[in-house]
N, C-alpha and C positions, 0 to 999 in steps of 0.2 A: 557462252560468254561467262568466264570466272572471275568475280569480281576479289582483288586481291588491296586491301588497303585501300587507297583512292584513286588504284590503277583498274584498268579492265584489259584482262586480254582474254582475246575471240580466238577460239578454235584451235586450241592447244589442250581441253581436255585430257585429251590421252597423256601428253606430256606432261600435266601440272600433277597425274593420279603419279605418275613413275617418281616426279622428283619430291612428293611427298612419303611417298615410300622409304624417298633412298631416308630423307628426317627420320622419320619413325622409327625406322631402323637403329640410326643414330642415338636416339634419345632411350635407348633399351640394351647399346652397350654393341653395335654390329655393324664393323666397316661395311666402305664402299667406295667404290670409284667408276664416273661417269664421263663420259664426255660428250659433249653433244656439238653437233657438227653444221651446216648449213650457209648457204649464199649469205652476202653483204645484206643484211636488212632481216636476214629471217625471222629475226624476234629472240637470237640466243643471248643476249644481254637482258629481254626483259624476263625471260625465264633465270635467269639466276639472278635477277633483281628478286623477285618473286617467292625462288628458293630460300634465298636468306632475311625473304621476310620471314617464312615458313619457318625456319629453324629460329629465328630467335623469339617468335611467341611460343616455343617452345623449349625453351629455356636453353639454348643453344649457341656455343660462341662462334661467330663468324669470321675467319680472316681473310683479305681478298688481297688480289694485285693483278694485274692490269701488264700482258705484255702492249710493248711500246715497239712500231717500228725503228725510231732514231736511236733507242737505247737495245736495239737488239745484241749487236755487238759489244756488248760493255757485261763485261764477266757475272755473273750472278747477282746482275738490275732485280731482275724480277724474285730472287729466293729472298733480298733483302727489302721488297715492298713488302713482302709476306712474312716475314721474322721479324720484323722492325720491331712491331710492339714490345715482345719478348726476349728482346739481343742481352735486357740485363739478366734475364735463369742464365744464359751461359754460362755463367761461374759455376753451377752443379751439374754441370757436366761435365764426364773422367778428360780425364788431362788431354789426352791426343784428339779425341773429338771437339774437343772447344776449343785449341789451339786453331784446327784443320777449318771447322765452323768461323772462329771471328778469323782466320788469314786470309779465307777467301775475301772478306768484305775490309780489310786492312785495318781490323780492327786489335789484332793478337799486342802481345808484350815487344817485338820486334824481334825475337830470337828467331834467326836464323831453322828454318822447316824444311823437311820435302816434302812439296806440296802432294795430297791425298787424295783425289776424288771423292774415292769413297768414303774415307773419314767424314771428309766432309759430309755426302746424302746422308751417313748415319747418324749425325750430330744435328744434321736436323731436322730428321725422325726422331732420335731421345730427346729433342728438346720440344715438337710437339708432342710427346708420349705425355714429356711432364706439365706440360702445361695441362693438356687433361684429366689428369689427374685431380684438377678442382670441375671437371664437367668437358661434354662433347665437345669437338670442334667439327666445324663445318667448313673445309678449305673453298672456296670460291676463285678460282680465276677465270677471266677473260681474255680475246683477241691468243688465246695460248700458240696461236699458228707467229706472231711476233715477242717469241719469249726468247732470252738469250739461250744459247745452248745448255751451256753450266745449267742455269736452272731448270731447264729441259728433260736434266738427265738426273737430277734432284729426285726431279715430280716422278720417273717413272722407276726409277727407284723406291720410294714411297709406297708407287702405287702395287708394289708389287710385295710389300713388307706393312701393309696397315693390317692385315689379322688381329683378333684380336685387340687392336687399335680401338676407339671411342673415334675413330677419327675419320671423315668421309673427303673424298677430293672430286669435286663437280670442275669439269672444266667446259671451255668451250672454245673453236676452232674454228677457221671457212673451213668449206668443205673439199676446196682443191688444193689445203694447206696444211695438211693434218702434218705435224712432227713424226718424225717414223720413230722415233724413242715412246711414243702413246699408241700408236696406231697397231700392234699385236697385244698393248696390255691392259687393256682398261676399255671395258663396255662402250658401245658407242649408241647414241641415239642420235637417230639424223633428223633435223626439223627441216620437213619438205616445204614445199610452200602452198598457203592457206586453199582448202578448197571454195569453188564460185559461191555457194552458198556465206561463207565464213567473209572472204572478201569483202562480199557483200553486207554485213553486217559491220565488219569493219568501217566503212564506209559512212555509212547511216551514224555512226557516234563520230565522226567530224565536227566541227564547229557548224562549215559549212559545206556539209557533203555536198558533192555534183551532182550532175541531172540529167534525163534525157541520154542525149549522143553523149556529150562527155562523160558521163557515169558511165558509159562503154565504155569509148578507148581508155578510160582510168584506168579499168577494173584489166582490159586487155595488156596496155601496155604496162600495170603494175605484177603481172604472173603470178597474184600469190601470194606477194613477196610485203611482207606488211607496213616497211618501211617504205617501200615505193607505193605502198596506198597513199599512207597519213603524206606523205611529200607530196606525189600528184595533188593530191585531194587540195592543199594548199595552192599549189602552183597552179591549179585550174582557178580555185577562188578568188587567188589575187590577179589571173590573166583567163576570160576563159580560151582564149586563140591557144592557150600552151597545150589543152586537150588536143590539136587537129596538126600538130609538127610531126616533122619525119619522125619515123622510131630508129631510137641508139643504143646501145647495150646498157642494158639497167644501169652499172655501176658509173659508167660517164655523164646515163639521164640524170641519176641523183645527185653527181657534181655536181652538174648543172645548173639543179633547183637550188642547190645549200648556194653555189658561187652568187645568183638570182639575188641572195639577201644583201650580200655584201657590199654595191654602190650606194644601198639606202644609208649607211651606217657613216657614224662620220670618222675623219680621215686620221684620228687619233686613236677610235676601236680597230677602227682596218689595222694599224699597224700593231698594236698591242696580239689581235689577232694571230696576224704573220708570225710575228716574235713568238706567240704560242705554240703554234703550228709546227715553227725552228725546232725549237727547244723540246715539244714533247711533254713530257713529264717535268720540268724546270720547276722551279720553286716560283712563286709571285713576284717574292724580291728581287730574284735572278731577274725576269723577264724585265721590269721596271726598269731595274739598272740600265738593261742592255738598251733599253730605248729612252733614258734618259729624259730630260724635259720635257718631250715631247708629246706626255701622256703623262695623266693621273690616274690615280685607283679608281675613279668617278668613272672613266672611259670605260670599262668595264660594262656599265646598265646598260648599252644599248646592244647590247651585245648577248646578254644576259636576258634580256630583252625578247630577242628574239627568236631563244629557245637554242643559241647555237654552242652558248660554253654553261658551266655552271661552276662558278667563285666558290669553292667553300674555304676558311681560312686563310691560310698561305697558299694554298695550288688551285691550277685553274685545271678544269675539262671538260674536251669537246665532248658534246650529246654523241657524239658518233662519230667514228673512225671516218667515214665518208665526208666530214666535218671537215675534220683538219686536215685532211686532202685535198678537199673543195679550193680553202683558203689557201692552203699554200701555192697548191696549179694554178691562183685566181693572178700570184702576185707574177710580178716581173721578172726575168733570169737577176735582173740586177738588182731589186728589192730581197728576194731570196740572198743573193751574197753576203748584201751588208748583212743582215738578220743576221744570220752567223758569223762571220768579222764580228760583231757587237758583242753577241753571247761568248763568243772567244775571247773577247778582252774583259768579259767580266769574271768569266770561269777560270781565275789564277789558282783557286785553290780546290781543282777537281781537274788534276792534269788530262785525266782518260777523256771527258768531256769536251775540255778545251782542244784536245788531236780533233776529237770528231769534228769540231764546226770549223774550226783551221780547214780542212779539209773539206770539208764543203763547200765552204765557199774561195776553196782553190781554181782559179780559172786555169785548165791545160794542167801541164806538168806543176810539180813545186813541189822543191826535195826538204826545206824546211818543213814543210805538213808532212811531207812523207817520212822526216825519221821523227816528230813527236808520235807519228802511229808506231812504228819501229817501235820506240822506248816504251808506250803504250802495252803495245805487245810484251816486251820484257816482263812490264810488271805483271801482265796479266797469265803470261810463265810461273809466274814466281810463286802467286796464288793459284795456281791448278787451275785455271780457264784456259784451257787448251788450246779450244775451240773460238773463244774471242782473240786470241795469239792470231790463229789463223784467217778470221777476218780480218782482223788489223793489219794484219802483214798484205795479206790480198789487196785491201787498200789501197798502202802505201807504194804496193809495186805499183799498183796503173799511174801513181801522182808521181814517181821515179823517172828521172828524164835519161840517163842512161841506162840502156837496155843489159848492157851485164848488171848492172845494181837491180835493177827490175827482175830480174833472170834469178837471182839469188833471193829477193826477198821471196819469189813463190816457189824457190826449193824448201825455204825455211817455213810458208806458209804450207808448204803440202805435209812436210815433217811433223807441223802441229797438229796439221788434221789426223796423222795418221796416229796420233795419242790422244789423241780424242776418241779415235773410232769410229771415223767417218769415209771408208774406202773410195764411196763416189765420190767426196770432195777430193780428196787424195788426187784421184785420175786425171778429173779435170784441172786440175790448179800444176800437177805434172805436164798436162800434156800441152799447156803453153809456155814452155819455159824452151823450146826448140825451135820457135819462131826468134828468140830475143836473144839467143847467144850461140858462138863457136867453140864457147869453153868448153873443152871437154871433161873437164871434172864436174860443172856442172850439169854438163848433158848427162853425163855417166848417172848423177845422183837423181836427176831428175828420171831417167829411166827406172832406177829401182826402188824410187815410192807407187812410179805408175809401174810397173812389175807386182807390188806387193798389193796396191789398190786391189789389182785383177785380179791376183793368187787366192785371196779371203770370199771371192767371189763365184760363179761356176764358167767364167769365161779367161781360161786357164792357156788356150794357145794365145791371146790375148795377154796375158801375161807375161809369156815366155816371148811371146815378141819383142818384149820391151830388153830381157834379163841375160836372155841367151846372147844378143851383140856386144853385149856392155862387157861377159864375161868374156867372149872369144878377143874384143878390140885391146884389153885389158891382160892378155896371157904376160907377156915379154914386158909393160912395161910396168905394170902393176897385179903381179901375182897375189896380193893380199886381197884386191877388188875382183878380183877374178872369184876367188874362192867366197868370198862372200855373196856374189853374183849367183854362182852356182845352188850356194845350202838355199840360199830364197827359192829358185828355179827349181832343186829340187821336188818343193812340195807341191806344187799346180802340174810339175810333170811326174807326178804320184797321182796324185789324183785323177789327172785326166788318162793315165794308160796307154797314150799312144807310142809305139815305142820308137819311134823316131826322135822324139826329144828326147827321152832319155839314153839313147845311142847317143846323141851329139853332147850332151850333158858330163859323160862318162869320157869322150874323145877330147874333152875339153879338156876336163881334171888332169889324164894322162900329162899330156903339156905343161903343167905346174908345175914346177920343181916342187921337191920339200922345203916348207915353211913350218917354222917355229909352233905357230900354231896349224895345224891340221884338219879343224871340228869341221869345216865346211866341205873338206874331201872326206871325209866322215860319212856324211848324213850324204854326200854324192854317191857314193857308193853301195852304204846300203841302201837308200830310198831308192836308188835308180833298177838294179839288181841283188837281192838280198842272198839269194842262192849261190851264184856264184863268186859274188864276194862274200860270203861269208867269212870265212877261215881270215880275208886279209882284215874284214873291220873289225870281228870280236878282237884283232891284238892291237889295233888303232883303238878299239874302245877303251881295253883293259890297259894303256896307256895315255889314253885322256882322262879317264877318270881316277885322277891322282887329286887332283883339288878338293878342299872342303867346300861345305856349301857356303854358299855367297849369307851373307851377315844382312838381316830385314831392314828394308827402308831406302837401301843404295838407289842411285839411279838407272832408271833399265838400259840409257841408253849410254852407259859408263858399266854397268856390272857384267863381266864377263861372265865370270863364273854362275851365273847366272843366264847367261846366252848357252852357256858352255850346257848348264843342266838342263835346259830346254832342247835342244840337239839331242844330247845324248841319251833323254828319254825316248823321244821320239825313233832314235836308232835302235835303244834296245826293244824296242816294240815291233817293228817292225824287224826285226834279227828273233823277233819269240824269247827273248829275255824278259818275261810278262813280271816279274818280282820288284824287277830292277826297274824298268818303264814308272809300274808304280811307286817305286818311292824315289824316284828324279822328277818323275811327273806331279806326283804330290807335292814336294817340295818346291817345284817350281809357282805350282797354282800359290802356294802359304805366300810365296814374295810377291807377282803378280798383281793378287789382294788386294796388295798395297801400292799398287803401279797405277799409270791414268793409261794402260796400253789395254784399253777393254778387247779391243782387236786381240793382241794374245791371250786374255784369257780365255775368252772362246776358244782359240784354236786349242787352246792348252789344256783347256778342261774337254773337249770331247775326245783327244786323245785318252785323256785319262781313263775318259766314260768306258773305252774302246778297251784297256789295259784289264780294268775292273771284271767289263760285261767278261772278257776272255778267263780272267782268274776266279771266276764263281762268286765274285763282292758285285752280285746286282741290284742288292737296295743301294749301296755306293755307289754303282755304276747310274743309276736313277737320281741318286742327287746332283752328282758329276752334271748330266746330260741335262737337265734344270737349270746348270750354273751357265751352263753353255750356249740354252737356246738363248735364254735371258737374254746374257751378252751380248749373244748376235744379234737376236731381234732387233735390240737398237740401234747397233749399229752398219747393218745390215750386210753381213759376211754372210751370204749367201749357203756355201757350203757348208757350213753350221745350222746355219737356219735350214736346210734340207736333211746334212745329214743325224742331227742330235734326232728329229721324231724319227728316220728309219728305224736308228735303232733301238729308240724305244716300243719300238713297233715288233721289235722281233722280239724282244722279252715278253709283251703282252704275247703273240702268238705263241712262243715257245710256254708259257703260264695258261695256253688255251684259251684266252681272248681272243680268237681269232677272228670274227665281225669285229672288234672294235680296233687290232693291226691292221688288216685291212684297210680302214676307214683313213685312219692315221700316214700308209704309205700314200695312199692318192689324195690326202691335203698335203703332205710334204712334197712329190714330186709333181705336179702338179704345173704346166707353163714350163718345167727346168729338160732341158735337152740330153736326155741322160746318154746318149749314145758319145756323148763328150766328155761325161764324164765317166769314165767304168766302174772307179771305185763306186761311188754312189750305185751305178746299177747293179752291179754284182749284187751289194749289201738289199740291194731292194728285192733283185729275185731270192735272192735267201731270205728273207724276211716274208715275202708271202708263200717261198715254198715251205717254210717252216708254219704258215697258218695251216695250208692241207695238208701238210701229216700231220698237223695235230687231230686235225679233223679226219683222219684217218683215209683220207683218201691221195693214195700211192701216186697213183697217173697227173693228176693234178701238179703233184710236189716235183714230180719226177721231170714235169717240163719244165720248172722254174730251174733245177737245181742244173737241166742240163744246158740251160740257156747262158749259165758261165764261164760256157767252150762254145768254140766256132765251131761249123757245121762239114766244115773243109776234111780233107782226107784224112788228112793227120788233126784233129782237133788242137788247137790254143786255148789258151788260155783267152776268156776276156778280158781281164787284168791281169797283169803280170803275177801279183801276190796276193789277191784277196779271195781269188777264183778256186783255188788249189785247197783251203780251208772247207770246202764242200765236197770233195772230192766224195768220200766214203759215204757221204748221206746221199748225193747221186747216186751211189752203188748200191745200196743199201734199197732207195726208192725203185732202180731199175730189177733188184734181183723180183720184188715183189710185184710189179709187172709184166714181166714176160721180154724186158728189156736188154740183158745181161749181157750181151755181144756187142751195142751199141756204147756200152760202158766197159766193155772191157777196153775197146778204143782208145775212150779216152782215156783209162787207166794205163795202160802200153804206153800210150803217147808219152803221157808225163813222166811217167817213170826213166823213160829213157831223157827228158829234157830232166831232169829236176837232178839225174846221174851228173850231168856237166857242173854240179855245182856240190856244195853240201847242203843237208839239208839240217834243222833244225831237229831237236825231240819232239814236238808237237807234229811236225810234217813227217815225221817220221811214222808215230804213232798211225797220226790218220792213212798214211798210204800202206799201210800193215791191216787195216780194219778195211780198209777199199779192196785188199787181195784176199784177206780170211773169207769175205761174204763174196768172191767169185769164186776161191778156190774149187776146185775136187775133194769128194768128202776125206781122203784121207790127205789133205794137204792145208785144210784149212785150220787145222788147230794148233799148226807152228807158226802160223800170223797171227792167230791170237795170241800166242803165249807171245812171240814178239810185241806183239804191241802192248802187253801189261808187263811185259817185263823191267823196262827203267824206270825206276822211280819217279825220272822227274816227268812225268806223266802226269801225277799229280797236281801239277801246277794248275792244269786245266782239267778241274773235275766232272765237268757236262759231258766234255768230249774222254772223261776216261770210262765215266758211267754208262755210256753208250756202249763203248765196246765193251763192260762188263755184262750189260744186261744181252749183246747179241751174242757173247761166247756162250752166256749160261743158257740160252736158245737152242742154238748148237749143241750144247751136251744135253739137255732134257730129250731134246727129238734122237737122241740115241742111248736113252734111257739109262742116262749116268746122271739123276737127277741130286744123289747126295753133291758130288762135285758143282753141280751149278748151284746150289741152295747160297754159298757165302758169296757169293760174285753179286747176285742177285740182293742180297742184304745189303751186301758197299753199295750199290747202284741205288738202291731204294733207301739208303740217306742222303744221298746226295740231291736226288729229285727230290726228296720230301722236304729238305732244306730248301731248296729254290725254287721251291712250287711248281713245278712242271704235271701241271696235273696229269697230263696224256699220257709220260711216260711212267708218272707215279700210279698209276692206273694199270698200263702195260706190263709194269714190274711185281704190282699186289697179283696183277692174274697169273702171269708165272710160275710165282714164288706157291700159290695154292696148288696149280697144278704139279710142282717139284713136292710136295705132301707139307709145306707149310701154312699155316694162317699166319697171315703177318700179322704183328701187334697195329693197334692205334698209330696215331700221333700224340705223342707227347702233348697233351696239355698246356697251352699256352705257349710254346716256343713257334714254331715257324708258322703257325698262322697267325699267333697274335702277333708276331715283328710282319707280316705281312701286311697286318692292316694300320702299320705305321706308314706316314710318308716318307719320302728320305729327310726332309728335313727333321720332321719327326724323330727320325731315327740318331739322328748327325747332333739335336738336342739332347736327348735321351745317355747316350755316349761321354755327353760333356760334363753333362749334370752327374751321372756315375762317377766320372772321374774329378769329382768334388768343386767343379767351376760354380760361381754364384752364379745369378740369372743373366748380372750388369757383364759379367767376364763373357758367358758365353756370347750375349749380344754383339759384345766387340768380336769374337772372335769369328760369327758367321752374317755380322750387319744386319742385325736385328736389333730395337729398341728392348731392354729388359721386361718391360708388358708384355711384349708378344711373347718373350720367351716363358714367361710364366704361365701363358696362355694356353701355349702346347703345351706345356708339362702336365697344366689340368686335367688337357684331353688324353695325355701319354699314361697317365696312370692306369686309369679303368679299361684301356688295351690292354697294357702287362699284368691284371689283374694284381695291382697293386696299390699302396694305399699312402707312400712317403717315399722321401727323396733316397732315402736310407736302404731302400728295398730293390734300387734302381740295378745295381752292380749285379746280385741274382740272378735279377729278372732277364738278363741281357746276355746271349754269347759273345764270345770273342769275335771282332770283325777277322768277316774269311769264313767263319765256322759254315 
């Protein structure tokens, strides 16, 4: 038992040492962020009571808030119970942050914004940076499983940008409600429930502990759980018969007991209560108003009294969420009505408020409550809550008495969701709008948000079930829905490989006449087939892309050219246009940024990752895929969240981490059904057959690499385009086993399919490097010189160094060792650049036995940019190119602290000593 102030709690030891830690920490200048998780009653309230006693005799500031179930849906309740104190520093904050900061809470000048999400989280993280600035801050929230979403996506934003920070964020959760925007990013500690020993002491410091039998069933049917200690332990004092009733699930026991207090109470508290219970978080005044004469402030003490509210100032609260539960289940359907009718008529000047209890206390349909939620919605559009758009619209459709009006509000409520980046709301809120209407524009649209739900997702014929009708229903009378149907379709029938949807995908497009715009038979043609449509999309390409880029801030679901350079990256990537991918794809992420569609920047940023890892920028590609998991994680787009650690898995193996790739594929694929999806699987056997040849073991690799083709007479491909990209390392691994006939198979095979099409330079190269290592000795050094001979080889220097280091193989074992010496030195820059230790290893032994010592590594360049992170590095970059700390913060959503922070750490990496020295100390990104 740790006695804390003039509280005591039993048998939380372990947990009081951790969350004095996380203090300690704090008061010495070193974030943190916690969350602790646990049943109704566990005791996670009185641990961060506790916490922040902890922290403020230790001279530490405390800021809390409190999610509220009634105020969930109401756009960023809970960021402004937790900014409150400090709403007036806003004024020193750069202009677009504090615009995005007070418009979410309706506090800005009234000019006309487009709303920012992320402006906003960063605005306030700089504005708790600066408040730290005079000393720690310790963030405390509670009930965090009823936080509005906006603030949701604040916190884990925050949580993932306090480095460096003075700043810690303790939250707490149930533990069958954890938010999935915290639930990948932020430490968890789960408070189980007390063991018998602890129980039992618990018990014994009641007023009136039980005894005997009752001190049993207490301690039985309490589990643990310490609030249904101290509750029984009363409920038995005040009744012993309440020890020996039927057992009920904890959470309705403790109704129970709390509802138990309530007929003592007189009929003035009872309803002041109620009206509490309504309103939530309500002001005192508010609550007063709403019940009118029929209560004084005095009504209050018995209430107060009995340990159930606690009065401080203007606001009242319950001891306990199980509290205000109790009371409101306790009232009548028709006591609950008026209560909100009342709050509603007092709430004229807090409109969002007023929709809620309108609606509450809506009996059946009622379209006047349903469009103050509507307008509700609008504003909460306007200020960037997405996410409460889309409850309020959900809302108002079920209080909608016509079913097409109903039918349209949750196409507009899934639309929110889907800018929020919430795919399973998405689905669901889609997939009732086909019960409630004939319309077919709305059926049409409602299929292609539940189309795009599933896409982001790894249940991709799911997807396509939705995308494919809409597009085929849609040829003859609406060709522009058609093609729009299809570019969505296209990418879940990428993904997934099966080639049947993309056959029907393709027979679709045929059907389109020509349209004005194009982009979406575009991306059908290459996503679907890149080989054989090649030749027609590079001239569809180098005809759509006539546009300048799109101007920052437009809206995404208005900016073409900006749809336009999302497409077109992803085409040129898939076409092996790796140059061009990257800078459409780059430029799309810079607008993105600034978008509230976190759904594409994931998808957008692991394309990039993708573009990057292929063009030799993989500390770039490493930030990319950071930007990406992040994204997903919260929002939970599946296929991001699976494939961003692949591939970060194969850089680690290709770098000779290969225990730690390894580890990395089987927590990402893990539960995920990969036979559904190829692309993921392909990149997965490549990524661990890339760990054994690092590890130099051939057979090993050789089965992952061949596991990318069928087994069939003629071997396929398992995906259509990601499969063919291993061909030569297959070759390569089988020559060195004893394999070489089962690989020339599949080599034949392709050759002959990949003839029906064109092929790219990079597909090119590789199937020139896949024939040199089968050749005949006098026939393989015309496939090397072919494969080094186009330039643009270059583009992709892993796979050119590969084939340099196996032709200078080749010439050594025929004792033309002057000729292989320079092949062998491009090769062993390019490894020694992207740390591939295995083969910068493979290439130093070589180059001895060719009569060379290779020199060192240069001193400080590629292993001290090694031991940057990407963020690290992407800082490092900014600050060379003369940005102050505050410019780059905006520019990568960091608070100016942190960015100073890493600069400290980025120096004594590049063995450097000032800002001045940074340019230097740095290559060119690419090098």
């Amino acid at each position: 038992m740790t006695p804390l102030g003039d509280e005591w709690i039993v048998g939380r030891d372990h947990e009081l040492a951790l969350l004095s830690r996380l203090v300690d920490a704090l008061t010495t200048g070193r974030s943190g962020a916690l969350l602790m998780t646990g049943g109704p009653g566990a005791g996670k309230s009185a641990l961060l009571d506790a916490a922040a006693r902890m922290a403020r005799r230790s001279g530490v500031r405390v800021l809390r808030c409190r999610g509220s179930e009634g105020e969930s849906g109401l756009p960023f309740a809970g960021l402004h119970q937790l900014l409150r104190p400090f709403l007036e520093l806003a004024e020193g904050l750069p202009a677009r942050q504090r615009a995005a900061l007070l418009g979410v809470f309706g506090l800005d000048d009234g000019t006309p914004t487009v709303s920012d999400p992320l402006l906003t989280s960063l605005g306030a993280l700089t504005l708790l940076s600066d408040v730290a600035e005079h000393g720690p801050l310790l963030l405390v929230i509670d009930d965090t499983h009823w936080l509005d979403l906006g603030t949701l996506d604040v916190l884990a934003f925050m949580a993932r940008r306090l480095e460096g920070e003075p700043v810690a964020l303790l939250l707490a959760a149930r533990d069958t409600a954890v938010p999935a925007q915290l639930d990948r990013q932020v430490d968890r500690l789960t408070i189980e429930p007390l063991d018998p020993a602890a129980a039992g002491r618990l018990l014994d410091h009641q007023p009136r502990p039980p005894a005997g039998r009752a001190r049993s069933r207490v301690l039985e049917q309490a589990a643990g759980v310490p609030l249904a200690l101290v509750e029984l332990a009363r409920a038995v004092a005040r009744d012993p018969a309440a020890a020996h009733e039927d057992t009920l699930p904890l959470t309705d026991r403790l109704e129970a007991i709390f509802a138990a207090d309530l007929p003592e109470l007189p009929p003035a508290t009872r309803e002041l209560l109620l009206f509490a219970a309504a309103a939530e978080s309500a002001e005192l005044p508010v609550i007063l108003s709403a019940v009118g004469d029929r209560a004084t402030p005095d009504d209050w003490l018995p209430a107060e009294r009995a340990g159930l509210v606690r009065v401080d100032a203007d606001r009242v609260r319950f001891r306990h969420p199980l509290i205000r539960s109790a009371v409101y289940r306790a009232a009548t359907y028709t006591e609950r009505h008026t209560a909100h009718r009342a709050l509603a008529d007092v709430l004229v000047g807090d409109p969002d408020r007023r929709a809620w209890h309108h609606a509450a206390a809506a009996s059946g349909v009622d379209e006047e409550a349903a469009r103050e939620l509507d307008d509700s919605a609008a504003r909460a559009q306007r200020r960037g809550g997405y996410a409460a758009a889309a409850t309020a619209l959900e809302r108002a459709a079920r209080l909608s008495p016509d079913p097409t009006v109903r039918a349209g509000r949750l196409v507009r409520a899934a639309t929110m969701a889907m800018y929020a980046g919430h795919p399973r709301w998405v689905g669901e809120l889609s997939a009732q709008v086909a019960t409630l209407t004939d319309e077919p524009a709305l059926l049409a649209e409602a299929s292609l948000r539940a189309g795009w739900a599933l896409a982001v997702t790894t249940r991709f014929a799911g997807s396509l079930g939705f995308l494919l009708p809409v597009a085929e229903a849609a040829v003859d009378e609406d060709p522009v829905l058609t093609l729009d149907a299809l570019a969505t379709a296209t990418t879940p029938a990428y993904n997934s490989g099966a080639p049947e949807h993309r056959q029907k995908i393709l027979r679709i497009a045929e059907r389109v006449p020509p349209q004005e715009d194009e982009i979406g038979r575009l991306w059908a043609l290459a996503g679907c087939d890149p080989v054989r449509n090649r030749a027609r999309a590079l001239a569809m390409f180098a005809r759509a892309w006539t546009d300048p880029l799109a101007e920052p801030g437009a809206r995404p679901e208005l900016d073409l050219p900006l749809a336009r350079m999302v497409v077109l990256g992803g085409t040129a990537w898939v076409l092996d246009e790796t140059a061009e991918a990257i800078r459409l794809l780059g430029a799309a992420m810079d607008h993105l940024r600034r978008s509230p569609t976190s759904g594409a920047n994931a998808t957008v940023a692991q394309a990039l990752a993708l573009a990057l890892y292929e063009s030799g920028s993989w500390t770039e590609a490493r930030a990319a895929l950071d930007e990406a998991y992040g994204l997903a994680a919260e929002g939970g787009l599946e296929n991001v969240v699976v494939g961003a650690p692949v591939l970060r898995a194969t850089l680690l193996a290709l770098r000779g981490d290969t225990e730690e790739a390894r580890a990395a594929v089987q927590r990402a694929v893990h539960g995920i059904d990969l036979p559904n999806c190829r692309s993921l699987q392909v990149r997965t056997h490549y990524a661990l057959g890339a760990a054994a040849l690092a590890e130099g073991d051939h057979a090993a690799a050789y089965d992952r690499f061949r596991a990318v083709y069928t087994r069939q007479p003629e071997p396929e491909p398992l995906h259509f385009h990601a499969s063919d990209y291993y061909l030569a390392d297959l070759v390569a691994a089988a020559v060195r086993t004893g394999r070489a006939e089962d690989a020339r198979l599949v080599l034949d095979t392709t050759r002959r399919r990949l003839a029906e099409g064109e092929t790219s330079a990079r597909l090119t190269v590789i199937v020139h490097r896949a024939d040199a290592l089968l050749a005949e000795p006098d026939d393989a050094e015309r496939h090397f010189t072919a494969a080094l001979a186009d330039p643009a080889g270059d583009r992709w220097p892993f796979e050119r160094a590969q084939v340099r280091l196996d032709y200078a193989e080749w010439l050594r074992r025929r004792r033309r060792a002057v000729e292989a010496r320079p092949l062998l030195a491009a090769a062993l820059e390019v490894f020694e650049r992207l740390g591939t230790r295995p083969w910068t290893d493979r290439t130093r032994a070589e180059l001895r036995a060719a009569g060379v010592t290779p020199a060192s590594p240069p001193a400080g360049s590629a292993d001290s940019l090694a031991e940057l992170t990407p963020q690290q590095l992407q800082i490092a970059r900014l600050a060379a190119a003369g940005l102050t700390n505050r410019e780059i913060g905006e520019r990568i959503f960091l608070s100016p602290r942190t960015v100073g922070f890493h600069l400290y750490r980025i120096f004594p990496k590049l063995g450097i000593t000032s800002r001045a020295q940074l340019r230097d100390a740095l290559p060119e990104p690419g090098e």
